[in-house]
C-alpha positions in Angstrom: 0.0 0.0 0.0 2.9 2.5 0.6 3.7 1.8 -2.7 0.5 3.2 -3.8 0.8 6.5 -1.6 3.6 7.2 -3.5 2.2 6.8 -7.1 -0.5 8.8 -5.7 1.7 11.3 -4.7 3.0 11.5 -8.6 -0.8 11.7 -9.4 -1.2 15.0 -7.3 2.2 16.3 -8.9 0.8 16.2 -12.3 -2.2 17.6 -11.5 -4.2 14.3 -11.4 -6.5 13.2 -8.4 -4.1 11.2 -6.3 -5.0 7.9 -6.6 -2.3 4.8 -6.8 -2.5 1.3 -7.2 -0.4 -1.9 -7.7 -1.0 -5.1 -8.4 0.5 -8.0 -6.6 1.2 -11.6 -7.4 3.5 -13.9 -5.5 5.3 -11.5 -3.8 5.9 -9.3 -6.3 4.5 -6.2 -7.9 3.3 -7.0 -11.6 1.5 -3.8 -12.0 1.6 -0.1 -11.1 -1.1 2.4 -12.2 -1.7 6.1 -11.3 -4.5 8.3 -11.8 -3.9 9.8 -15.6 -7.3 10.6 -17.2 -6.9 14.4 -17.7 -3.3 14.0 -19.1 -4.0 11.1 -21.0 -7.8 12.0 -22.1 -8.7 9.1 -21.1 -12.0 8.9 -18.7 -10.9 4.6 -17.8 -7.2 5.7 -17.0 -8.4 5.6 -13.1 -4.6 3.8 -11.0 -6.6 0.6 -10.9 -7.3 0.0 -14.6 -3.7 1.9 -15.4 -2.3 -1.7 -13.4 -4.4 -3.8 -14.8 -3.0 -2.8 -17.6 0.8 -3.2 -16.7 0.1 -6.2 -14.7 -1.8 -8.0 -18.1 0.9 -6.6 -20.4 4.1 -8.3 -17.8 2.2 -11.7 -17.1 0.7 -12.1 -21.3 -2.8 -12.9 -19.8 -5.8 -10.4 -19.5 -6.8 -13.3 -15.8 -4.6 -11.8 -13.1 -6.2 -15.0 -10.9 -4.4 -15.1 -7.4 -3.6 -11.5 -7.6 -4.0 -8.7 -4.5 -4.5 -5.2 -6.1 -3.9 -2.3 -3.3 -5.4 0.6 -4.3 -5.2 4.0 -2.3 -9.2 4.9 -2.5 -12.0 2.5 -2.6 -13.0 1.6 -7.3 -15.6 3.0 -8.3 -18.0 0.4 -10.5 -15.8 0.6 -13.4 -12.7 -0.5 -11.9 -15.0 -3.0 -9.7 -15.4 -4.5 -12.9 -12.7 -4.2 -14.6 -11.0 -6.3 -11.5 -13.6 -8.7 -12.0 -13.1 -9.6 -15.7 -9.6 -9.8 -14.7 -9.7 -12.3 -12.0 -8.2 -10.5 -9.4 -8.7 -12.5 -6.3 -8.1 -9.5 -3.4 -8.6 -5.9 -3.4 -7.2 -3.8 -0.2 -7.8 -0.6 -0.3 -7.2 2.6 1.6 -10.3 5.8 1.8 -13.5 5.1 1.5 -15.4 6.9 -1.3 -19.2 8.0 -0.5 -19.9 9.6 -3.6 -18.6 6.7 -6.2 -17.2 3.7 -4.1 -18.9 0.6 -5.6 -17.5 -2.2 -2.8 -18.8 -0.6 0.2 -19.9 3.1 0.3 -22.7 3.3 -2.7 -23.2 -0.6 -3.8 -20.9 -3.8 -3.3 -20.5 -4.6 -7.2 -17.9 -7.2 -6.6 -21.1 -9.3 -4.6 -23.7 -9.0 -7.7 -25.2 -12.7 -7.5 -25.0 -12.8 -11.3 -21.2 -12.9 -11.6 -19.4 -15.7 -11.7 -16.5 -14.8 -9.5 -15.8 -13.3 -6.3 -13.3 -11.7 -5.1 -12.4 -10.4 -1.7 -12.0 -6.9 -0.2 -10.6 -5.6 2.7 -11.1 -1.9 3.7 -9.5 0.6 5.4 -5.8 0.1 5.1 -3.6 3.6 5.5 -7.0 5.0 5.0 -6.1 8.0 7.2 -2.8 8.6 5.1 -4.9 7.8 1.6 -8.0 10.4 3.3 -5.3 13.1 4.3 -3.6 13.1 0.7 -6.9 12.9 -0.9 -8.5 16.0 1.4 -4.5 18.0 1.2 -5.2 17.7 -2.8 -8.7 19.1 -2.8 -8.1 21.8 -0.6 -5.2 23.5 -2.7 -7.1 23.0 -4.9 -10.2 25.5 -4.4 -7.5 27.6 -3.0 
């Protein structure tokens, strides 16, 4: 997860919402993903998608099965899903997010009785850290 702060941190430096997220597998980080859809132009470049990505690309499979993405704010539905098709087996995440957070705040996507996996999620992990950079970020912001 502290690896995620810090790709968040890059997120706020280039004017991005800070969110981070890598993808773990065995030990080992197979994916990192920031926050890049105003640079990029690119509404699905949210961190989690951005290490699907990596992670897909390194391992030559789309199914990421056995994987643990950490993630520095709780997905929104898009990124629920996207981890879904994927296969990822655990999500850990940091802040909770009441206005979009689809695995605890607005919905639980990931525990939709129609899909045929499931994967696990555990909240709340350097939330306070994840909340602070989050809330820091905002505040310059209107400022």
């Amino acid at each position: 997860m502290r690896e995620a702060l810090a790709l968040a941190r890059e997120s706020a430096a280039a004017g991005e919402v800070p969110v981070g997220a890598v993808i773990v597998r065995d030990e080992a980080i197979i994916g990192r993903g920031r926050n890049q859809p105003i640079t990029s132009h690119d509404p699905t470049a949210h961190a989690e998608v951005m290490a699907l990505r990596e992670a897909a690309a390194r391992v030559g499979n789309y199914r990421l099965p056995g994987a643990t993405l950490y993630v520095t704010l709780e997905p929104c539905v898009m990124c629920v899903g996207a981890m879904m098709h994927a296969r990822v087996g655990t999500v850990v995440y940091g802040a909770t997010e009441p206005k979009a957070g689809a695995m605890e705040s607005t919905q639980r996507a990931h525990e939709h009785p129609a899909l045929n996996h499931r994967v696990t999620a555990v909240s709340g992990v350097l939330a306070a850290e994840s909340r602070d950079l989050l809330q820091a970020f905002f505040r310059e912001k209107r400022q």
